[in-house]
C-alpha positions, 0 to 999 in steps of 0.5 A: 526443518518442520512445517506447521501442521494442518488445521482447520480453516480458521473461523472468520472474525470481523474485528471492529477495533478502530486503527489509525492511518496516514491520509492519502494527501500526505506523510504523516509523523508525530514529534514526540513519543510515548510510553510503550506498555507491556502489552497493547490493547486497542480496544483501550479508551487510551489507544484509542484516544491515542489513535485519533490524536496521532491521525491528526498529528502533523509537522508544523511548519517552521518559519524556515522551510528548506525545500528547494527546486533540484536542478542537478539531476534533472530535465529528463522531461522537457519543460516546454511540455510541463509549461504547456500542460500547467499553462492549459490548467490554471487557464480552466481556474477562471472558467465560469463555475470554477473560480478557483486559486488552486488545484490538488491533484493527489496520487489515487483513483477513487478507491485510494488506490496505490497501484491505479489504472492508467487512465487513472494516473493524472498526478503523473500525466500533469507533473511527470513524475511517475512515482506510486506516491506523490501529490501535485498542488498548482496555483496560478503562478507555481507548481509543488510536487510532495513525495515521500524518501522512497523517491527523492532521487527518482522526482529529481530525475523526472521533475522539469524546473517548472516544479518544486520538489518538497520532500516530505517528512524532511524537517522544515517541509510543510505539508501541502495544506500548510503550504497552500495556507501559507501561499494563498493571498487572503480568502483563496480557493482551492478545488479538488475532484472530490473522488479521489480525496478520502472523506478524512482527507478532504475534512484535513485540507479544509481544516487546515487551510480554513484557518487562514481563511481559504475556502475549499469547493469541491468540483464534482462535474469533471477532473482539470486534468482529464480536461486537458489530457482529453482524447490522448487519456487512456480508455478505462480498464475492462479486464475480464473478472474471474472466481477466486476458487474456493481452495485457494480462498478457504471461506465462501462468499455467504460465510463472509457476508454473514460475518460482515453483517453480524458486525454491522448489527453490532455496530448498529448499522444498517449497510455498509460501503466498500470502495477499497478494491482488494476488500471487495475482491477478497470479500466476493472470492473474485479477481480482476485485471484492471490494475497492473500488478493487481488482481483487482477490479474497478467497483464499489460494493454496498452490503445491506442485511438482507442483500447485496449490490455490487456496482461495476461495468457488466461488460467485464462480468462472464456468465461464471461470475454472474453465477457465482454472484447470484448464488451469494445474494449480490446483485449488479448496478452500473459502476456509475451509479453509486452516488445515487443509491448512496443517496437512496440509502440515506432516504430509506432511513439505513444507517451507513456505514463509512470508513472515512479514510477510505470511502471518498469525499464524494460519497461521504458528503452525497450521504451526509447530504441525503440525510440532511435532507431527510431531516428537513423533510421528516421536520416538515411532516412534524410540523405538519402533524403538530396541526392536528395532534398533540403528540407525534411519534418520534422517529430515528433517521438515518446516522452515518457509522464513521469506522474503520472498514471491518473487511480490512483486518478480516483480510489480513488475518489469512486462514489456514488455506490462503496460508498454504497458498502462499508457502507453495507460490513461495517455493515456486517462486523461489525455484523460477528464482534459482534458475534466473539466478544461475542463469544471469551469474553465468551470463554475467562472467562471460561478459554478457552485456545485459541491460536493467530491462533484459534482465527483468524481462528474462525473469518474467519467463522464468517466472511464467514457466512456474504453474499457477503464475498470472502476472508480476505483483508490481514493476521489476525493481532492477537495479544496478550500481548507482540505480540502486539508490533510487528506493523505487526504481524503474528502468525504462528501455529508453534509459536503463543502464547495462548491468554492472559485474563491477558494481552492486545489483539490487533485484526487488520482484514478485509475482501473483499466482493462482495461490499467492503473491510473493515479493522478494529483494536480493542484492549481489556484486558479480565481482569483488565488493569493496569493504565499505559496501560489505559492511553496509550489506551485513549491518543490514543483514543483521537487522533483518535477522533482528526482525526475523527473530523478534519475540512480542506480545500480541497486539504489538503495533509494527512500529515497535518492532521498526527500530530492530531492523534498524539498530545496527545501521544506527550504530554507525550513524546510518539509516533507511528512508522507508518503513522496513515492512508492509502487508501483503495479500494472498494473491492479492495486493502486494501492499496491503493493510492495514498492519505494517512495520514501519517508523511512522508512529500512527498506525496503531494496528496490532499484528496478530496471527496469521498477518504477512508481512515484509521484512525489508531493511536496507541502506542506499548510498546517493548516487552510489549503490542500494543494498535492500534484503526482503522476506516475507514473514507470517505472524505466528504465535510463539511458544514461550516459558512464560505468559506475562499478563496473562497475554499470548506472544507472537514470533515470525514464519518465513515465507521466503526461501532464496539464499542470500549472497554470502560474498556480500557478508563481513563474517567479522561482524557478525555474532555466531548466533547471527552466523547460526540463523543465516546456516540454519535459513540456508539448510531450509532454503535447499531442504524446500527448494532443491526438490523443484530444481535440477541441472545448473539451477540445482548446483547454483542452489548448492554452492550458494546455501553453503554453511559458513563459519566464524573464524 
């Protein structure tokens, strides 16, 4: 099969379009649709306006609320230790200088990190659910824990009973403001730590729980919960920081910040704050360790027109990157320091720039602060010259330039050598793949018991034995039988089940090299499957060739794309509680913004060449099985007859090349178009990967990209 042919590093374009997205505090959904033109334009007054109301946009509570602790699975974790640290807790709302009726201990770090720090995880160290997505709320006499259908199963597991599970976006589920509104006795008051609530969410909680009368304060000395955790909390990360190479990034450092600074000019400011972690790793051509999973480095990174300051802990930063930082223009500064040169800035008259849903409540308010007083001191001066002129010159102070961060799309839309890093991790990835694959099934049929963590674990060697390979992109998904129900699930050496040839096996992996970061799910049964669970595997199969084969206009957001993936489990009455794709980074996040693919009607963001994207359909059956099939995708444009309006279209290129079992598929349902894609994607799947292969790997790949026929 072809490959796309070279081209020259595409020229960066930091878009400044505003796009809508969820609060870190909780799942946004809108009740209502509407109507889908034939092409999407976010530079439209309409989509934008549309854009701010759906950021807004909110379930209201009903007057039943159906979210009940869940007992039947749980009390894997004591709830004498929950008791004790929930007690330790509400003791510290009385403290003097506290004064508080409730705590909000939300998911992220101060960067509205997914993936974040061990030190950073206190949402889990109070509740013990050990999720990437939840918020924590504690009053003085109950617990509430929020978590999105990715892992309903896995909080019942881990909740104590001292806990309430709220399943959010289930109907009669209120959000945790509302919650707190609604529970508080007139005139509360709710604490947070003001680094790890984004300026939006800290603005959404206060406004909702302000229209009840409770008060929200902000608790800027220390955490609660690092109160109680104290000596047993782990140190900070220092994981030594290391130049990204330019054949692998495609663009310099200077040529990046000279975009950004074209559109700081352009957008009338001055500077501009960078708190996400992936957007300064990718904008200084730098990675890092002090996430699992994630190539990043704690930091914050202020650009200015004439310099540049980054704030991070000098221990970590080699001779190399000191070198390689200078030659860019960009100093160091103490991680620490960030607030005050936030305030520093705002005395020198800059205008900031802020994304205030991802800059946190902490900084945005240190800068609204400064720029007050600014004025006030800039009052005092008028005055004061009013004595003795009659006239003064007028004077602009700084303004705060509220937008989505312009690094984020700059990001996303890879050039043409962050491309072909990621087609040659995938075929890499696909080989180590192979071998794993061909080694379990012949472990499995000789009646080898494995268990969930010796299997991840034997893929990771496999995976290192591959050049260029640095770690594992998130926790090895691996899954058998019932496990696979739980969307995110986690063996633990502890409790991990032993690997089923009776049952379905669900495997989601990936890995970050040098070049790249892959993220791939492939679900098999080492026996016979029953019928029941073929048709779920096909339905789901034929949604994601749906997707794959997708023809859209540009612009296109990826929610209008969410339901292909999903019509044929509609047919049947069934369906999936997780969006069907998200971003990926090159050798960067695996998850990452801010397109995505997904039911949640907020995010406006187009899809646009040269993004990646998963396609990852899938069905769960509670307490059952999981069946979930990913790839990964690159947006592409398409080459179409027509040219309706005058706009290009888009289509997909597969990044992922690794069979599909076709033990799993009732050929019956399939159309002999769809029979078609998956010989066609086999036929590619053995041109590109038998190469790297020899041996039993290269036979297994054989026999399991053989061509099927419709009977």
């Amino acid at each position: 099969m072809h490959s796309l042919p070279s081209q020259a590093i595409r020229p960066l374009s930091f878009s400044s379009f505003s796009s809508s997205s969820s609060s870190s505090l909780y799942l946004r959904f809108i009740s209502s649709t509407f109507p889908i033109s034939p092409y999407f334009n976010p530079q439209s007054p309409v989509f934008a306006a549309i854009s701010r109301r759906l950021r807004r946009s909110t379930i209201r509570s009903c007057s039943f609320i159906t979210a009940k602790p869940s007992s039947d699975l749980r009390n894997t974790r004591s709830k004498d230790e929950s008791d004790s640290k929930l007690q330790a807790l509400r003791k510290l709302f009385s403290k003097p200088g506290i004064d508080i009726d409730a705590y909000v201990i939300p998911s992220q770090d101060a960067h509205q990190s997914e993936f974040i720090g061990e030190c950073y995880m206190r949402r889990a160290y109070i509740s013990g659910f050990t999720g990437s997505a939840g918020t924590a709320v504690v009053t003085k006499d109950q617990a509430a824990l929020w978590t999105d259908g990715r892992y309903f199963l896995q909080a019942e597991k881990q909740l104590s009973s001292s806990w309430i599970l709220m399943r959010a976006g289930n109907h009669g589920v209120p959000t945790p403001s509302e919650w707190l509104a609604d529970t508080l006795a007139p005139g509360g008051v709710v604490g947070i730590d003001p680094f790890l609530f984004s300026a939006d969410a800290a603005e959404d909680l206060k406004e909702t729980i302000s229209r009840k009368n409770h008060k929200l304060v902000y608790l800027y000395d220390y955490n609660l919960v690092d109160e109680i955790w104290k000596e047993s909390r782990p140190k900070p990360p220092k994981g030594p920081i290391r130049v990204h190479d330019l054949k692998y990034a495609g663009l310099d450092v200077a040529s990046k910040l000279a975009s950004l600074r074209s559109e700081l000019g352009e957008a009338g400011s001055s500077a501009i704050i960078i708190s996400m972690l992936d957007e300064i790793a990718w904008l200084l051509n730098l990675r890092g360790s002090d996430v699992p999973n994630s190539p990043v480095m704690y930091a914050y990174l202020i650009v200015e027109m004439d310099g540049a300051k980054l704030f991070v802990d000098t221990s970590k930063v080699s001779s190399e990157v000191m070198d390689h930082l200078k030659s860019a223009g960009v100093e160091l500064r103490p991680y620490d320091s960030i607030i005050s040169e936030i305030e520093n800035l705002a005395e020198k008259g800059a205008n900031l720039w802020l994304d205030p849903v991802s800059v946190n409540a902490a900084i945005a308010n240190a800068y609204r602060n400064a720029c007050d007083k600014y004025f006030i001191r800039l009052g005092n001066k008028r005055k004061s010259k009013d004595k003795t002129s009659e006239t003064s010159n007028s004077h602009v102070g700084p303004t705060g330039v509220y937008k989505s961060s312009p690094v984020s799309i700059a990001k996303a839309v890879k050039n043409h050598a962050e491309l072909e890093g990621m087609r040659n991790s995938h075929l890499r990835d696909a080989a180590a793949l192979a071998q794993f694959w061909s080694w379990l099934e012949e472990e499995i049929l000789n009646g080898v018991k494995l268990t969930e963590v010796e299997v991840a674990d034997k893929l990771l060697e496999f995976r290192k034995k591959q050049d260029g390979f640095v770690d594992t992109s998130f926790d090895t998904i691996s899954a058998s039988g019932a496990n696979g129900a739980i969307i995110h699930y986690k063996p633990e050496p502890s409790d991990c089940s032993v690997v089923d040839a009776n049952k379905l096996f669900l495997l989601d992996s990936g890995a970050q090299y040098v070049d790249g970061t892959t993220d791939i799910t492939r679900t098999v049964h080492f026996g016979e499957p029953i019928t029941y669970q073929k048709e779920c595997f096909t339905r789901v199969l034929q949604g994601h060739i749906a997707l794959d084969q997708a023809v859209f206009p540009q612009h296109t957001p990826g929610f209008v794309l969410d339901a292909f993936a999903r019509s044929s489990l509609w047919k049947i009455g069934l369906d999936y509680r997780h969006g069907t794709g998200h971003g990926v980074g090159a050798a960067l996040n695996v998850h990452e913004g801010p397109q995505s693919i997904s039911f949640r009607f907020g995010n406006m963001t187009g899809l646009q060449d040269g993004m990646i994207v998963s396609n990852e359909p899938g069905y769960y059956e509670d307490h059952s099985f999981g069946i979930r099939i990913e790839n990964l995708l690159v947006v592409r444009d398409a080459k179409t007859p027509n040219c309706f309006g005058g706009i290009g279209y888009l289509g997909f290129e597969k990044l992922t090349f690794v069979p599909i079992q076709t033990k799993m598929v009732d050929i019956s349902l399939l159309s002999v178009a769809e029979v078609n894609w998956l010989n066609d994607y086999h036929s590619q799947v053995w041109e590109k990967v038998s190469p790297l292969l020899e041996g039993s790997a290269r036979q297994w790949l054989w026999n399991n990209t053989r061509l099927i026929a419709k009977s």
